[in-house]
C-alpha positions as CSV (number, residue, x, y, z in Angstrom):
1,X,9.8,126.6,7.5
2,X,13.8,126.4,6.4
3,X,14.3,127.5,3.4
4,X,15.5,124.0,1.6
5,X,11.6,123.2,2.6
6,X,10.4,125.9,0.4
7,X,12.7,125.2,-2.1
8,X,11.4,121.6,-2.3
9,X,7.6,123.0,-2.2
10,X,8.5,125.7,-4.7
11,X,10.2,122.9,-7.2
12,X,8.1,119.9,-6.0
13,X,4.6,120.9,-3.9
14,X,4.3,119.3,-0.8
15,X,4.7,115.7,0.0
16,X,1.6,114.0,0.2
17,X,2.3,113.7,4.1
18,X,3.0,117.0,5.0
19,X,0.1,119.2,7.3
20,X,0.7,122.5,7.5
21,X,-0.4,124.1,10.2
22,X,-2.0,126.9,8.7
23,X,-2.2,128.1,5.0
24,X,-3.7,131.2,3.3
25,X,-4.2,131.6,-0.5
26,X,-3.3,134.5,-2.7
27,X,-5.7,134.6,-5.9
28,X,-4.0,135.6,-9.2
29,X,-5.6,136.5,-12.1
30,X,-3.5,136.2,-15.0
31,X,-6.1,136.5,-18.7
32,X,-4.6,133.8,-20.7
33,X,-1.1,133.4,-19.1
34,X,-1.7,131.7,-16.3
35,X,0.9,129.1,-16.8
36,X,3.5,131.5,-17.4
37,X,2.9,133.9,-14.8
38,X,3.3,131.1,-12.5
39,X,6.7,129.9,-14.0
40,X,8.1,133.4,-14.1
41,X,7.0,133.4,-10.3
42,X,8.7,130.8,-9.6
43,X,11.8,131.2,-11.4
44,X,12.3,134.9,-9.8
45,X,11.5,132.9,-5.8
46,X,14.1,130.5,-6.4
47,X,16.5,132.5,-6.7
48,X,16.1,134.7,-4.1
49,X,15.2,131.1,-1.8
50,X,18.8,130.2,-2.4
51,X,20.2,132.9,-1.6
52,X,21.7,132.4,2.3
53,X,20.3,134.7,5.2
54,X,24.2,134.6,6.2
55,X,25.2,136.1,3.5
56,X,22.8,138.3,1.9
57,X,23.4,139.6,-1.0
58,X,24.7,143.6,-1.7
59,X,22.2,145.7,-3.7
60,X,24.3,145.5,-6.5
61,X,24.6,141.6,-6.5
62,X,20.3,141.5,-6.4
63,X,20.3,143.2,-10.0
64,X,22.7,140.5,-11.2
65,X,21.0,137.7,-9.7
66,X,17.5,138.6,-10.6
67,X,15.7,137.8,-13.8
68,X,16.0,140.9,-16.6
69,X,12.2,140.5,-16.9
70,X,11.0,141.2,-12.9
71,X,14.0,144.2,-13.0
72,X,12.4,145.9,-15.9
73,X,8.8,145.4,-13.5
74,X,9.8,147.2,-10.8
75,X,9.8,150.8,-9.8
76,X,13.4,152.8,-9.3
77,X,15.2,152.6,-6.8
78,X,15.0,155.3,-4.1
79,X,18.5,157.6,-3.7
80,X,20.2,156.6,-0.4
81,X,19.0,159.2,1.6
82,X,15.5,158.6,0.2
83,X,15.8,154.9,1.4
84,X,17.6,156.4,4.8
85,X,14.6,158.7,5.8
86,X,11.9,155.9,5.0
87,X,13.8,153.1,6.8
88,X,13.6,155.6,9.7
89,X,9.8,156.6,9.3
90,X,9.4,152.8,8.7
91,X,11.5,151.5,11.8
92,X,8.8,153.8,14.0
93,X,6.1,151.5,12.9
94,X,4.5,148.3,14.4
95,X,4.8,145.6,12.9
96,X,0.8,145.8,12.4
97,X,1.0,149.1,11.0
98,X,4.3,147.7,8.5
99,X,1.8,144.9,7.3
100,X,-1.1,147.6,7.0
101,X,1.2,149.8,4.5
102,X,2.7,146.8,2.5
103,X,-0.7,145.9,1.7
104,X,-2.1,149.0,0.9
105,X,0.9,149.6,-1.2
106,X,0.7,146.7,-2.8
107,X,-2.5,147.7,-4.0
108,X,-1.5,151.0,-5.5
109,X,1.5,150.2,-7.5
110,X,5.1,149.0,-8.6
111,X,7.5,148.3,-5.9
112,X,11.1,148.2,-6.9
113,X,14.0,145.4,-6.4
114,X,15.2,146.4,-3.3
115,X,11.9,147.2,-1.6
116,X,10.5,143.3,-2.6
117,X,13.7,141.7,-1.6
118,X,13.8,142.9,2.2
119,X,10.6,141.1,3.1
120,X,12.3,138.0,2.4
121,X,15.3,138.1,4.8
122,X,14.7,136.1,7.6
123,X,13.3,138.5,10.1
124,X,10.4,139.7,7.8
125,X,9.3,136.6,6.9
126,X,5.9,135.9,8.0
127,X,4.9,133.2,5.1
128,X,6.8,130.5,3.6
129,X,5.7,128.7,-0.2
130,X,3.4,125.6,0.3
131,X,1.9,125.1,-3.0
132,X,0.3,126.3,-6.3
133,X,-2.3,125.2,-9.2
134,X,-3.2,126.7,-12.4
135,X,-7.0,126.5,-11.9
136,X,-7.5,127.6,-15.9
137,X,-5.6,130.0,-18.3
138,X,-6.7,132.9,-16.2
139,X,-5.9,132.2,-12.6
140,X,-3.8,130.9,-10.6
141,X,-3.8,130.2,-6.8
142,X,-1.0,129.9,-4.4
143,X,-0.9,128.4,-1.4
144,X,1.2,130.2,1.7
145,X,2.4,128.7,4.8
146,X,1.7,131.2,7.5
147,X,2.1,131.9,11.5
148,X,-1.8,133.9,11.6
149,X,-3.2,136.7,10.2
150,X,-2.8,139.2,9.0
151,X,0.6,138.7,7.9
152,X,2.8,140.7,5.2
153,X,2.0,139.3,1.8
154,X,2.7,142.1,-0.4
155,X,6.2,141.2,-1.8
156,X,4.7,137.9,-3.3
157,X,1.6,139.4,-4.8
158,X,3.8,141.9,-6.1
159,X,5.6,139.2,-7.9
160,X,3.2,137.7,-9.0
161,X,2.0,141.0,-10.3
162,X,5.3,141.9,-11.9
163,X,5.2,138.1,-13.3
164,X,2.4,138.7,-15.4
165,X,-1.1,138.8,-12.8
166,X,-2.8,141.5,-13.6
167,X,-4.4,141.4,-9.5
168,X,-3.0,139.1,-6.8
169,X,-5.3,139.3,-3.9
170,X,-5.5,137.4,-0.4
171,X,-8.8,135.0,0.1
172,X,-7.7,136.3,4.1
């Protein structure tokens, strides 16, 4: 999906005539702030959506783009040669075993600006917004646009997370 096509499904939902080939659903449960969880979701996506894979922006321009309130979320950054020696340990990986430790990360804590932004450039995508409801005041459930599973999902639950879900899981 091209990202004007998410930015329509993130602003708009899908058209009544659009299939998707294959979708997956993220649970997020959100006591009593469902509805703005998902707006603070949604806010924070758009931004990075319009952002162009030509021209991505430095790490310095991502703290000024971002909203305050997903910033103040996230864990530190690493130091640069933190970030050098686990882009090395991570570039040794499959992209099974990548997907495997986003997830299980995920699970176990904050991830910071930098780390969330990276799954988003083009060549770690591997779902694309389709759709999402408030069920009730507690939960919300987003629809993803995916190629198969398993598939790295751990950015967007973490935003969710950071937006105000106190668990964003995958029904996958």
């Amino acid at each position: 999906m091209d990202r004007d096509r998410e930015l329509r499904h993130l602003r708009e939902g899908p058209r009544l005539d659009e299939q998707p080939p294959l979708l997956d659903h993220i649970i997020a449960r959100c006591p009593g702030t469902a509805e703005s969880a998902l707006r603070r979701c949604k806010e924070l996506l758009e931004v990075v959506l319009l952002q162009s894979a030509n021209r991505w922006p430095s790490d310095r321009e991502w703290l000024s783009l971002l909203p305050e309130l997903f910033i103040a979320e996230c864990a530190p950054e690493m130091t640069r040669k933190e970030a050098d020696k686990y882009l090395e340990w991570e570039r040794g990986l499959s992209y099974e075993e990548r997907i495997r430790r986003a997830r299980k990360e995920d699970a176990h804590g904050k991830w910071s600006v930098l780390e969330t932004v990276y799954w988003f450039r083009d060549e770690e995508r591997s779902w694309w917004w389709w759709d999402a409801v408030v069920e009730d005041q507690n939960t919300v459930r987003v629809a993803v646009e995916i190629e198969g599973s398993p598939y790295a999902n751990g950015a967007l639950r973490w935003i969710l997370r950071a937006s105000g879900a106190t668990s964003a899981e995958s029904e996958t």
